[in-house]
PASEBA-1860 file (N, C-alpha, C; in nm, 3 decimals):
! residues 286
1> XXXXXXXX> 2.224/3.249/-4.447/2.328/3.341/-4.402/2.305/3.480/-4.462 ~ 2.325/3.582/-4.397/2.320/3.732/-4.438/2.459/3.766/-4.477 ~ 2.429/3.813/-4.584/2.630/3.834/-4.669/2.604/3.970/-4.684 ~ 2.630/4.089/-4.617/2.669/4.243/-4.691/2.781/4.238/-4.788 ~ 2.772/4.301/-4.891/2.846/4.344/-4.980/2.852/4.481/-4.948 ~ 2.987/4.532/-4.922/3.029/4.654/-4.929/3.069/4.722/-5.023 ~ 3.001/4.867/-5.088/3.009/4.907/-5.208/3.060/5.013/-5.176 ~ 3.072/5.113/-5.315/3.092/5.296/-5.298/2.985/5.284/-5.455
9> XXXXXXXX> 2.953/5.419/-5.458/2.851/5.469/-5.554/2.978/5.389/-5.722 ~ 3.057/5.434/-5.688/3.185/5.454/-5.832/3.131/5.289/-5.855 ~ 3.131/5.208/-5.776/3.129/5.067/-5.841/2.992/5.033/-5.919 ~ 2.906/5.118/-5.929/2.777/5.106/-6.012/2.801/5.153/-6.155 ~ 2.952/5.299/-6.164/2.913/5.299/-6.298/2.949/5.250/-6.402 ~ 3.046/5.132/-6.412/3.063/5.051/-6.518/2.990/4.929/-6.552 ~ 2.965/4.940/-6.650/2.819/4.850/-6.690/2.889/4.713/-6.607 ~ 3.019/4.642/-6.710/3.030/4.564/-6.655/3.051/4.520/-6.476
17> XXXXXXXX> 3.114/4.633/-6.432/3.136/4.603/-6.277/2.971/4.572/-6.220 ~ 2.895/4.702/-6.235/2.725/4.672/-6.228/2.695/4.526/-6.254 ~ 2.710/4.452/-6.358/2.670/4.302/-6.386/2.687/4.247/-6.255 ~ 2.872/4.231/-6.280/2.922/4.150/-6.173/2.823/4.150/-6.016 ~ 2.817/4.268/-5.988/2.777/4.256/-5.877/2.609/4.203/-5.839 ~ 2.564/4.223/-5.978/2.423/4.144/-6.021/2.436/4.006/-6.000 ~ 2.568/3.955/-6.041/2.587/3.808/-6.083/2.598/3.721/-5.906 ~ 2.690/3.833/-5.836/2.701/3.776/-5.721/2.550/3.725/-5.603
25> XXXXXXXX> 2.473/3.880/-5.633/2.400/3.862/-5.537/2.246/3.789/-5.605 ~ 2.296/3.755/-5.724/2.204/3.616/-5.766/2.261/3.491/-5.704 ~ 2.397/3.492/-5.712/2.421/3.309/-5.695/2.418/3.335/-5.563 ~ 2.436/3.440/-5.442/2.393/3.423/-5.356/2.242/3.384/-5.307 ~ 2.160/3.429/-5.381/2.029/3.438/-5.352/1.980/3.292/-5.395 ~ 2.057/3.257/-5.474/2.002/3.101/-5.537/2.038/2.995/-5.480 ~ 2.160/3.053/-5.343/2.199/2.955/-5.214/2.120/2.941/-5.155 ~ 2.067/3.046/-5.141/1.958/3.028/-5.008/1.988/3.154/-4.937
33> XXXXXXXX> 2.106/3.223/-4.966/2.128/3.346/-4.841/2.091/3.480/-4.899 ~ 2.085/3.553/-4.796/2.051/3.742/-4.829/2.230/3.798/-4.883 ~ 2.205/3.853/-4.955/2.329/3.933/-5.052/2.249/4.097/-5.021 ~ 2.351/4.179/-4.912/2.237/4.342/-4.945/2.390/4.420/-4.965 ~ 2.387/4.531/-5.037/2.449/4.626/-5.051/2.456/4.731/-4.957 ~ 2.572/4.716/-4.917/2.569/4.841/-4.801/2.681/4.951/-4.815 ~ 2.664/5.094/-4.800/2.762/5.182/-4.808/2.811/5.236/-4.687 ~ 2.897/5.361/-4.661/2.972/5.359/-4.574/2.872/5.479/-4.491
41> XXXXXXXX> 2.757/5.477/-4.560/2.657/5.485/-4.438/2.621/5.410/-4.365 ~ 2.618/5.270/-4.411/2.563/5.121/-4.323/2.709/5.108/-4.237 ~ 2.793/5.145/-4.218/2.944/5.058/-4.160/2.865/5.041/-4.008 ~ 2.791/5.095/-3.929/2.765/5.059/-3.825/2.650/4.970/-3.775 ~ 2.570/4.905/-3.873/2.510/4.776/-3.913/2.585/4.632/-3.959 ~ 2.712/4.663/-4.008/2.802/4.562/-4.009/2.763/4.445/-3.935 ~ 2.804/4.483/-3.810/2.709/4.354/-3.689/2.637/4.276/-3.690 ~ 2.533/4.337/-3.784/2.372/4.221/-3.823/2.399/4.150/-3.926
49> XXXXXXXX> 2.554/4.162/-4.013/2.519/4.006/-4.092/2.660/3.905/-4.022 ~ 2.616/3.778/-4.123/2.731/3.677/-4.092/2.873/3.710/-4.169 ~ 2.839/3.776/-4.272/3.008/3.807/-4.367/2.993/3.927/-4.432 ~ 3.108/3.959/-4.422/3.124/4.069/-4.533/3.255/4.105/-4.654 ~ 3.167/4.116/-4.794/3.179/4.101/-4.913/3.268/4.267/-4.987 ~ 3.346/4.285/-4.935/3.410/4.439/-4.975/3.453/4.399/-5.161 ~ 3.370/4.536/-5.161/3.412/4.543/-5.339/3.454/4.670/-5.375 ~ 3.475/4.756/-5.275/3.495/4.897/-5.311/3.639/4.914/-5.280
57> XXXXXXXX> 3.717/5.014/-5.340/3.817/5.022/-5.330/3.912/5.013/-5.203 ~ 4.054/4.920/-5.146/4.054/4.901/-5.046/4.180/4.967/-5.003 ~ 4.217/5.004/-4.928/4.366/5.111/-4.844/4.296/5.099/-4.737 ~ 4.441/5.096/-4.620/4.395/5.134/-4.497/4.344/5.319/-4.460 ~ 4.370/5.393/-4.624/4.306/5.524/-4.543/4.184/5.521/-4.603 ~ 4.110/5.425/-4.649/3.927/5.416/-4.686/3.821/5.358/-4.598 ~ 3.726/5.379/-4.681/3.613/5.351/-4.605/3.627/5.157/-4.604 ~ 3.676/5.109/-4.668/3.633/4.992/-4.690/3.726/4.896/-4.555
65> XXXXXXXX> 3.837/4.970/-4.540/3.929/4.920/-4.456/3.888/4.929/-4.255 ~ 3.794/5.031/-4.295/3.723/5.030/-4.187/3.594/4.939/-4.135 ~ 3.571/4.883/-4.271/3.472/4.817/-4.280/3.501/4.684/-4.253 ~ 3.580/4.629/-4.284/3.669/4.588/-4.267/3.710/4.456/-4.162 ~ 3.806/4.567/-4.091/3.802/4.575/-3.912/3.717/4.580/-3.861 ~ 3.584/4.620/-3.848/3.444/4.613/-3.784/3.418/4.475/-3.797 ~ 3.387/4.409/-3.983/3.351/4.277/-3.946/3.440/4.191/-3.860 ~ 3.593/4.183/-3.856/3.666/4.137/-3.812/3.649/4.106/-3.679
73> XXXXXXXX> 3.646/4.201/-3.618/3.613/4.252/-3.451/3.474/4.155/-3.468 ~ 3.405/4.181/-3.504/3.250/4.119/-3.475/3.216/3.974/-3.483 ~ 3.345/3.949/-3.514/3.335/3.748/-3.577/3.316/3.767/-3.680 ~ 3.279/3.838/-3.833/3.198/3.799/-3.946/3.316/3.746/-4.032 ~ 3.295/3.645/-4.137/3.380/3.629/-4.228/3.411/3.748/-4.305 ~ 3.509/3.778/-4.351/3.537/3.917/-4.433/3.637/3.845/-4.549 ~ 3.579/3.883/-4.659/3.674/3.904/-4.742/3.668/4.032/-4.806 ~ 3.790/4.082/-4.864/3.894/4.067/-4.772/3.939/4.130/-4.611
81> XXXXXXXX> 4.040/4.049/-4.517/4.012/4.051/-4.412/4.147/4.238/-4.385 ~ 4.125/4.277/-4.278/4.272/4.378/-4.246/4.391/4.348/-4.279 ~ 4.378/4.237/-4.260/4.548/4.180/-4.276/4.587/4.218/-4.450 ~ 4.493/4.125/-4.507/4.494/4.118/-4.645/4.538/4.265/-4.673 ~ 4.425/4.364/-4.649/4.405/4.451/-4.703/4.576/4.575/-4.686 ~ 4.615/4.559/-4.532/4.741/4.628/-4.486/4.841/4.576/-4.577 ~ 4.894/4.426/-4.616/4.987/4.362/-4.692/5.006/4.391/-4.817 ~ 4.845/4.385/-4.896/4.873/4.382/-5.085/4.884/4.543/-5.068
89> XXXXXXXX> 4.807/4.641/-4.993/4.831/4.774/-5.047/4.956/4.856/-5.027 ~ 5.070/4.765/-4.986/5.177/4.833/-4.921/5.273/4.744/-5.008 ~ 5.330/4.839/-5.156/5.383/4.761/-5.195/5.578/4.758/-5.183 ~ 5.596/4.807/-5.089/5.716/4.838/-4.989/5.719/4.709/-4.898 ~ 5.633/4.712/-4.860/5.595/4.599/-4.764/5.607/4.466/-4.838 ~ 5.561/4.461/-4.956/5.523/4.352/-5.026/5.673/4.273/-5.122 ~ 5.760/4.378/-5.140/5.869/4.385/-5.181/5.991/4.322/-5.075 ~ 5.944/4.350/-4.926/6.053/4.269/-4.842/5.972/4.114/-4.846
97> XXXXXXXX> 5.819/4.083/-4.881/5.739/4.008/-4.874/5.806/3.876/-4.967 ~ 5.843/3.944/-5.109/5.912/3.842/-5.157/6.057/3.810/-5.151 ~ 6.137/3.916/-5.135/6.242/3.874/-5.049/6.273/3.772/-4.979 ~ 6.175/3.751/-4.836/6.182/3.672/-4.743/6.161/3.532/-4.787 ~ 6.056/3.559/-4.901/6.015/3.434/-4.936/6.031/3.376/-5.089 ~ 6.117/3.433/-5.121/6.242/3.346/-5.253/6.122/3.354/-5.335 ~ 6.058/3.455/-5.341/5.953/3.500/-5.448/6.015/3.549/-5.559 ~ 6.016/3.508/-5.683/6.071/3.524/-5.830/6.011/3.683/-5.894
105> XXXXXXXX> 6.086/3.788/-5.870/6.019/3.905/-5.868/6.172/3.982/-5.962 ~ 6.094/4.092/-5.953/6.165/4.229/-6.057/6.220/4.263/-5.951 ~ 6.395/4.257/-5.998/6.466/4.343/-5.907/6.412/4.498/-5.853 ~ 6.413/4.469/-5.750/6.335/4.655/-5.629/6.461/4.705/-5.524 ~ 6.485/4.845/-5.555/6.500/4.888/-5.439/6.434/5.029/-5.372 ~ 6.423/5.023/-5.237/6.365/5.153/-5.224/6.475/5.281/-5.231 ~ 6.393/5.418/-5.249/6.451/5.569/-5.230/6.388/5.666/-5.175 ~ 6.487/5.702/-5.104/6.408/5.820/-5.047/6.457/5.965/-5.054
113> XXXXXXXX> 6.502/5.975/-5.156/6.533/6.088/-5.229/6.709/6.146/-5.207 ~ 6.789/6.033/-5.218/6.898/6.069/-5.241/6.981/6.092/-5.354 ~ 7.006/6.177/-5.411/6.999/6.159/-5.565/7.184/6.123/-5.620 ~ 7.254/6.107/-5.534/7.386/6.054/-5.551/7.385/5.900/-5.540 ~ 7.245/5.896/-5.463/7.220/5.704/-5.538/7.212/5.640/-5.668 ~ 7.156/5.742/-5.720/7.086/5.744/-5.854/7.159/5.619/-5.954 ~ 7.306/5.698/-5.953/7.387/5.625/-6.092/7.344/5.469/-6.013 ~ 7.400/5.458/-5.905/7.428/5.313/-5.863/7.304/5.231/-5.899
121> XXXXXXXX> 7.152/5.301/-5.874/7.023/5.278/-5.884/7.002/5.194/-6.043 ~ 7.061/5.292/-6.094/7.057/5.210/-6.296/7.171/5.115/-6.280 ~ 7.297/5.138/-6.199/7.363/5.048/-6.247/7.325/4.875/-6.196 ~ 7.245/4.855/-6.142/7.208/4.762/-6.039/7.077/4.741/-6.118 ~ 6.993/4.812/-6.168/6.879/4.755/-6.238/6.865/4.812/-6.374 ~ 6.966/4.892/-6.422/7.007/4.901/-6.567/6.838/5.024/-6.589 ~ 6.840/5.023/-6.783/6.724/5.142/-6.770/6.662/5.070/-6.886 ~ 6.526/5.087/-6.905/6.455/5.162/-6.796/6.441/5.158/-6.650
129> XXXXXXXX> 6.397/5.225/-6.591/6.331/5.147/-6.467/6.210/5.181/-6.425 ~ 6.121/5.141/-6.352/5.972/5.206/-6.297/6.037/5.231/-6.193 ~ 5.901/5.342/-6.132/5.903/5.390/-6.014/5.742/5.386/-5.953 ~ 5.753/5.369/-5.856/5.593/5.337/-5.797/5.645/5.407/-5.661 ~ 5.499/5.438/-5.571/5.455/5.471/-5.484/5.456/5.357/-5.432 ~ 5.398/5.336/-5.276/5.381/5.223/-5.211/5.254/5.175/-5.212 ~ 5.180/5.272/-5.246/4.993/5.268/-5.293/4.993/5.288/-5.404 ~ 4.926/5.180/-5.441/4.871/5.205/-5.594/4.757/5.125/-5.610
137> XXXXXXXX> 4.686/5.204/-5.728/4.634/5.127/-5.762/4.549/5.127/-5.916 ~ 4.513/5.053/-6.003/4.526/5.030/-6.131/4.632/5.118/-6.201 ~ 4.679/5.066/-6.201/4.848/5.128/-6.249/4.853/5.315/-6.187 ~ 4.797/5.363/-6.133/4.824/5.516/-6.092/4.939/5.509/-5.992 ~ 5.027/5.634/-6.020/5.134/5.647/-5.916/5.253/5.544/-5.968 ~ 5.235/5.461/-6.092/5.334/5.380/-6.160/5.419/5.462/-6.260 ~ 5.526/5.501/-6.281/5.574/5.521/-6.400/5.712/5.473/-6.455 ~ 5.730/5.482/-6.607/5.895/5.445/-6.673/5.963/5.598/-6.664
145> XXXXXXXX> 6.065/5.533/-6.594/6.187/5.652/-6.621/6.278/5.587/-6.673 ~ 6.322/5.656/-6.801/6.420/5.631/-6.900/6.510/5.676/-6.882 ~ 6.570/5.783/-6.796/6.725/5.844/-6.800/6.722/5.891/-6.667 ~ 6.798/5.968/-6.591/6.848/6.025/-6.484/6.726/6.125/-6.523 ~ 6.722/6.235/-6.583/6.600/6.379/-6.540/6.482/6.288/-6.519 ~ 6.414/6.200/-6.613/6.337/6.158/-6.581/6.277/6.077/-6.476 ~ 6.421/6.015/-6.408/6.394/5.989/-6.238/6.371/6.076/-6.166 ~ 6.454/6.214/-6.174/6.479/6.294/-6.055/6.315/6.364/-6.080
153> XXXXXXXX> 6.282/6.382/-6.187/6.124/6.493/-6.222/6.021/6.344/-6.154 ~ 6.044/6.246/-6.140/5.893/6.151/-6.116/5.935/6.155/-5.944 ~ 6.042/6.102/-5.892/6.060/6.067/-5.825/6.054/6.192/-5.683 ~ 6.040/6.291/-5.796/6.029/6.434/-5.684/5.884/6.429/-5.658 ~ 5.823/6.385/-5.777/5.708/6.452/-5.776/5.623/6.303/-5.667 ~ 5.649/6.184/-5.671/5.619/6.064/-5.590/5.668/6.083/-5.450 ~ 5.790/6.184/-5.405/5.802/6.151/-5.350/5.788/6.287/-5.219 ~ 5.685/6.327/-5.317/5.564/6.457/-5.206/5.439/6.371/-5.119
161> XXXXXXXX> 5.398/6.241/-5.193/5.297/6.192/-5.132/5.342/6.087/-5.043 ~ 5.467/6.010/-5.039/5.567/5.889/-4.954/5.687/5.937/-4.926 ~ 5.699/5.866/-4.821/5.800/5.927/-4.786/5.952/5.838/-4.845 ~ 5.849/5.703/-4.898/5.968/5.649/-4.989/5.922/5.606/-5.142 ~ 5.995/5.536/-5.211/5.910/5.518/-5.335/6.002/5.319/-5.353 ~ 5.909/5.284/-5.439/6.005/5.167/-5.514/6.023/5.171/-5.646 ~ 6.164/5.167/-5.640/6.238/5.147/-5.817/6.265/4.969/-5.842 ~ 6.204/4.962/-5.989/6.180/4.800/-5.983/6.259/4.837/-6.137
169> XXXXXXXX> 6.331/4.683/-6.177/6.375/4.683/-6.301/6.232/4.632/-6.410 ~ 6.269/4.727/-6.482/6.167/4.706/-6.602/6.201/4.592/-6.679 ~ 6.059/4.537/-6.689/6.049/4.415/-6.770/5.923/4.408/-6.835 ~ 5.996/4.357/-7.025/5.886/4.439/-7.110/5.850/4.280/-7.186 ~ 5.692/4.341/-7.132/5.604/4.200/-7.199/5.464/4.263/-7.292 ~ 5.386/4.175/-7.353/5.305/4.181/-7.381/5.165/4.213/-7.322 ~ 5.174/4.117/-7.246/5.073/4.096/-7.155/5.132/4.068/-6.987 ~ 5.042/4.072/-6.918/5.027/4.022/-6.719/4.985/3.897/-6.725
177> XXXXXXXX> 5.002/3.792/-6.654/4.940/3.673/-6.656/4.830/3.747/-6.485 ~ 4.697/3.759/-6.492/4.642/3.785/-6.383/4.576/3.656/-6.348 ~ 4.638/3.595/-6.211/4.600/3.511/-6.142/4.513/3.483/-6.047 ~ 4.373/3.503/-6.035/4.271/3.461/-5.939/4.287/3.385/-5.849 ~ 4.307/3.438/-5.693/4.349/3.337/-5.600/4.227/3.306/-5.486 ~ 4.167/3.277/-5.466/4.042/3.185/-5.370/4.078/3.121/-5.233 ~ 4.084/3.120/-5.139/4.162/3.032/-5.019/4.294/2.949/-5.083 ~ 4.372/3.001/-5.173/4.520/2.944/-5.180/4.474/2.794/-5.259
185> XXXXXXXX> 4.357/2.861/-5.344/4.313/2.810/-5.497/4.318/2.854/-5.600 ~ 4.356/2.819/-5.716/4.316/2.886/-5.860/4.225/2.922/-5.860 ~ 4.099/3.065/-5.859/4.040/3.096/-5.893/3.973/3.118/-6.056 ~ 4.062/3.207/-6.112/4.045/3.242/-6.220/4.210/3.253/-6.310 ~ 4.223/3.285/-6.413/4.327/3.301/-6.548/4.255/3.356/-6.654 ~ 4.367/3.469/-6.603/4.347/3.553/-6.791/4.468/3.660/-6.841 ~ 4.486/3.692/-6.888/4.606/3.766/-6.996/4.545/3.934/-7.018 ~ 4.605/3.975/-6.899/4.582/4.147/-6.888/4.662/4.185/-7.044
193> XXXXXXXX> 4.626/4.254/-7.145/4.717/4.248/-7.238/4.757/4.374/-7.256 ~ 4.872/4.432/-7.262/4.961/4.580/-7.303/4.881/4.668/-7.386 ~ 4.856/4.733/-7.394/4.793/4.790/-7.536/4.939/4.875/-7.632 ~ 4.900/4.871/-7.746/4.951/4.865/-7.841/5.043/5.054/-7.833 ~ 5.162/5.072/-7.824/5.219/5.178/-7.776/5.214/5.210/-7.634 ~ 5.164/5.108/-7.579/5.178/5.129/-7.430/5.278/5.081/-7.347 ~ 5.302/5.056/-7.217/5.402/4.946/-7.155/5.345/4.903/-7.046 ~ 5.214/4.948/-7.006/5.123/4.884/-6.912/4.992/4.866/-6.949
201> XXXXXXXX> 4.914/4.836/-6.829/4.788/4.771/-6.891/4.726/4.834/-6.873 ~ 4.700/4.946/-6.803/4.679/5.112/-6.786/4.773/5.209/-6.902 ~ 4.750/5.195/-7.035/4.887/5.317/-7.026/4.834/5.478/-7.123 ~ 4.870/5.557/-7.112/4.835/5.678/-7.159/4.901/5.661/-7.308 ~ 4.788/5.651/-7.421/4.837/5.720/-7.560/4.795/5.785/-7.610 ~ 4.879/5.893/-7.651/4.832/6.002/-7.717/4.707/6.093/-7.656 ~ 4.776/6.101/-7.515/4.670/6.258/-7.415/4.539/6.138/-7.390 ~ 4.513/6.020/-7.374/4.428/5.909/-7.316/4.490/5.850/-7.290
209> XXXXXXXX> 4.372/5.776/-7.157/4.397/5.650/-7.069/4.352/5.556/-7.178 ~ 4.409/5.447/-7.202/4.383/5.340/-7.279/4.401/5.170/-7.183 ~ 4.285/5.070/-7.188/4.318/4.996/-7.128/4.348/4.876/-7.232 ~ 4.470/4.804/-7.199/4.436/4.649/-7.313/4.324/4.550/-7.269 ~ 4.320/4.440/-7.351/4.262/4.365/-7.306/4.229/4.259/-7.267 ~ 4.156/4.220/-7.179/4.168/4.094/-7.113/4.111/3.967/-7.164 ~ 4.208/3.870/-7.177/4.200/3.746/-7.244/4.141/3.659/-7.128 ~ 4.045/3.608/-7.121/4.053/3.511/-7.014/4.048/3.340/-7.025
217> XXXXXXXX> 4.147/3.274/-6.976/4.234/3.144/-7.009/4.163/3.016/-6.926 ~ 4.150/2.924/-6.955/4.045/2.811/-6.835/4.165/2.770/-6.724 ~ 4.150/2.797/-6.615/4.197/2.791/-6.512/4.285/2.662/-6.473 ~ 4.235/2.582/-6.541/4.307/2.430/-6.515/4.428/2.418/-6.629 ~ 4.412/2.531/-6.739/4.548/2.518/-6.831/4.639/2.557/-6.771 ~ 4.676/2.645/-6.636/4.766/2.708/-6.570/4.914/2.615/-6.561 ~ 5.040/2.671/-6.621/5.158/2.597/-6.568/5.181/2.551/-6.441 ~ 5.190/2.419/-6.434/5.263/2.394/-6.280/5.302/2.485/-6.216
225> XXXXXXXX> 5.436/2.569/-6.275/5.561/2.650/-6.216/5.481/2.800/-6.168 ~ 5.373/2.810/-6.270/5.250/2.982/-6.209/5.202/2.927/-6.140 ~ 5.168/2.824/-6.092/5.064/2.819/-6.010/5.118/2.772/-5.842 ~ 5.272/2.667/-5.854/5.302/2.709/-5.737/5.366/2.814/-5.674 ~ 5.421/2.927/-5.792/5.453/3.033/-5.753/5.371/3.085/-5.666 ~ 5.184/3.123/-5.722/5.088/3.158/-5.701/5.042/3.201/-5.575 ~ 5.027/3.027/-5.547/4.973/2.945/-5.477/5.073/2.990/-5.348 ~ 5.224/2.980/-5.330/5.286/3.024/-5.225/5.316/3.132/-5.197
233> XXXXXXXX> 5.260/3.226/-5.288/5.270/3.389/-5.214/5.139/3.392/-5.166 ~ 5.023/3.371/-5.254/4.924/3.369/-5.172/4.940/3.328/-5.020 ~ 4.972/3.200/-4.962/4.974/3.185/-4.857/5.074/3.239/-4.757 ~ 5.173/3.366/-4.797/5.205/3.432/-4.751/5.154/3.540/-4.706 ~ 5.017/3.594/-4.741/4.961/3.669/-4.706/4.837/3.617/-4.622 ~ 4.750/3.542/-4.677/4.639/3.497/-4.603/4.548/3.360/-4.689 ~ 4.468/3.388/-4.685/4.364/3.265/-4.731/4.229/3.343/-4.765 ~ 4.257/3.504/-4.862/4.147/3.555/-4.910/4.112/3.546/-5.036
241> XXXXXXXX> 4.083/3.612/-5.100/4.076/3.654/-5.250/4.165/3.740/-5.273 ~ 4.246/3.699/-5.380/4.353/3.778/-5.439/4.394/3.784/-5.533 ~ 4.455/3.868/-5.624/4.478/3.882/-5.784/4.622/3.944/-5.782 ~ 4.730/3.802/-5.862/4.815/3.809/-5.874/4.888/3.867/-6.031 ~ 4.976/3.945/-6.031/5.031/4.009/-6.172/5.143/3.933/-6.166 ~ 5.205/3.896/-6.334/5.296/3.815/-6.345/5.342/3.802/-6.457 ~ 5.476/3.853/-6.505/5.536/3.837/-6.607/5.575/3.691/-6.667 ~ 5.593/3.693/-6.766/5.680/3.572/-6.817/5.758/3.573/-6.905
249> XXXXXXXX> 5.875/3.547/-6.922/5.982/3.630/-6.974/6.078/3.432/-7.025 ~ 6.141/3.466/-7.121/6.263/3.324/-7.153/6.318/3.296/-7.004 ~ 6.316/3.351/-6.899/6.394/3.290/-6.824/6.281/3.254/-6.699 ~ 6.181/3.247/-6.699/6.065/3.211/-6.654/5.943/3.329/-6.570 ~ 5.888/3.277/-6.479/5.772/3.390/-6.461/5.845/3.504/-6.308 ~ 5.761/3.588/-6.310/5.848/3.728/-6.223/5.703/3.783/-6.172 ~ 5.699/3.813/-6.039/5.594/3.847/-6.028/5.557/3.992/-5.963 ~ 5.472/4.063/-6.018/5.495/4.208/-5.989/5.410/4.278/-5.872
257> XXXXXXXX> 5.316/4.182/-5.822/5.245/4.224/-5.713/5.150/4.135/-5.688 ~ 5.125/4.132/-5.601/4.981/4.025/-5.516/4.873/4.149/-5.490 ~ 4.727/4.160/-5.502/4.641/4.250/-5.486/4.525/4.210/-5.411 ~ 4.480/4.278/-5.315/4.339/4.196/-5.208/4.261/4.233/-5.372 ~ 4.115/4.253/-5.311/4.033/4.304/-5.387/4.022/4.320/-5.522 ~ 4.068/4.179/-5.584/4.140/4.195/-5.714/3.971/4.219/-5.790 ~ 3.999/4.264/-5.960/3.883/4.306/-6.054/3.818/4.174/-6.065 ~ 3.671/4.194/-6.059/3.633/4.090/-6.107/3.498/4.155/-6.205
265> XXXXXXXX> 3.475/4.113/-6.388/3.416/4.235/-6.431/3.343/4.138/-6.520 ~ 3.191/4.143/-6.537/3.124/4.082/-6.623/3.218/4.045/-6.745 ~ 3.211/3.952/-6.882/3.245/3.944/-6.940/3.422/3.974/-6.990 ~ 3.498/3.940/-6.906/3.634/3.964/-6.864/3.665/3.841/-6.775 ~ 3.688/3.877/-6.644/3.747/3.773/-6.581/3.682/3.654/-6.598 ~ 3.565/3.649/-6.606/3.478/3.544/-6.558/3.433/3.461/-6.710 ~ 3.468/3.521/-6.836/3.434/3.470/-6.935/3.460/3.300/-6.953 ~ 3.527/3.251/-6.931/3.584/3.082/-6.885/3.533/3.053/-6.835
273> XXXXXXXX> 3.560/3.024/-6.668/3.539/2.971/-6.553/3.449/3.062/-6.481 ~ 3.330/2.996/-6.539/3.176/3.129/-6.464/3.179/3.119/-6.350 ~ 3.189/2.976/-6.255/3.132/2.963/-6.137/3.248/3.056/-6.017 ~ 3.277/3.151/-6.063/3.365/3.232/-5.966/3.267/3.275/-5.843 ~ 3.171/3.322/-5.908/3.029/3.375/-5.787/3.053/3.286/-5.723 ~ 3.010/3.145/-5.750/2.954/3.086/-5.686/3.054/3.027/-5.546 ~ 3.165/3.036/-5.603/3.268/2.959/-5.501/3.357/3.074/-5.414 ~ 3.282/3.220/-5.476/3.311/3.304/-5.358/3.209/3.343/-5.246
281> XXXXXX> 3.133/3.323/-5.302/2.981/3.297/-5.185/3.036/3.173/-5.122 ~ 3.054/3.058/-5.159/3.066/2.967/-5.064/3.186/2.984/-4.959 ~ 3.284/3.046/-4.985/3.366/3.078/-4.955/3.359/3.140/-4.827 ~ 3.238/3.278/-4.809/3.247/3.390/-4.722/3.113/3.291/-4.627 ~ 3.048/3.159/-4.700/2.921/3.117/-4.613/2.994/3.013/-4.556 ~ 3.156/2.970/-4.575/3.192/2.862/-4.504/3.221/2.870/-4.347
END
């Protein structure tokens, strides 16, 4: 089978991301199939393989989303597929997503810049609260607002690029439980961890980006209760690859987003449970 992997230049320069993608198009190659790298110069060669492998950043306003839809249209297996990709990046969308489906999540509501909502806004999810965009991604476009100015200054400034935003009640942990999801399988487990003066796993200290770090957990230790959480939002969206965020708090787990194109990074995710390559190649050759 011919598997394109869809890249952008940015995914070469972290050593570890570089591995990963070493790692893949070995265990592909040790199947038996072609693994080639293609950029969004190749999108109109798409056609000549059997699947395609998107690793570059995904929104419906990128290159990858186009890429995408081409394999789609063409028959090829895609992970991840349009659907995927329209659902996790719309996290407005994703927010009526658990709604519908008695998904155990951080109280959300949306705004669109009424600011006599405001009081009611804290009184209903108390303070702090975040505020997000509907796109995001590694925590950008996320922030804590602690009082009324500090809503009205983020929420002005979020709400030049959307035309709405989501306010979620803050909930303060240590760590993310990040959940590796495979066709509406456990993939992977590991413990995105806070860094130390931070409140995300992205967070700015002291004039730097600082990331915590990732613990990674053997996949079969996973709680019952995470994993059918998991397991049933996943299949609310599709049957791709996906990386789930997830609090856990005394009154049990809360989950803060489902993601297509989740990280997958030499020596990080994969430190446990190696054979991730391998059962995502099989995956896109099934």
């Amino acid at each position: 089978m011919k598997i394109a992997c869809f890249v952008e230049a940015y995914n070469f320069n972290d050593r570890s991301e570089r591995n990963a993608l070493a790692k893949f198009k070995s265990a592909a190659e040790s199947m038996g199939h072609s693994f080639v790298f293609i950029f969004k110069d190749d999108i109109s060669r798409i056609p000549e393989y059997d699947a395609l492998f998107i690793r570059a950043t995904t929104d419906p306003s990128n290159s990858a989303y186009i890429a995408s839809r081409l394999a789609e249209q063409n028959g090829l297996k895609v992970i991840d597929s349009p659907h995927s990709i329209r659902t996790c990046s719309n996290k407005a969308i994703l927010n009526d997503l658990f709604l519908k489906n008695n998904i155990p999540s951080p109280k959300a509501v949306l705004f669109t810049g009424e600011e006599n909502t405001i009081d009611d806004i804290f009184e209903e999810l108390g303070t702090p609260v975040i505020i997000k965009t509907p796109y995001t991604r590694f925590s950008s476009h996320v922030e804590k607002a602690n009082n009324r100015d500090e809503f009205i200054e983020l929420s002005k400034r979020f709400l030049r690029k959307s035309k709405v935003v989501i306010v979620q009640e803050y909930i303060r942990s240590d760590f993310d439980w990040r959940v590796g999801i495979l066709q509406n399988e456990i993939l992977y487990l590991c413990k995105y961890c806070i860094p130390e003066g931070g409140w995300k796993v992205k967070s700015k200290i002291n004039g730097r980006n600082v990331w915590g770090d990732t613990i990674a957990v053997p996949r079969d230790s996973i709680s019952l209760e995470l994993k059918d959480i998991c397991i049933g939002l996943s299949k609310c969206v599709g049957d791709g690859l996906y990386g789930l965020d997830v609090k856990e708090t005394k009154d049990g787990y809360s989950v803060i987003e489902i993601n297509d194109n989740p990280s997958i990074y030499d020596g990080f995710e994969d430190t446990i449970d190696q054979d991730i390559y391998e059962k995502i190649i099989c995956a896109l050759a099934s």
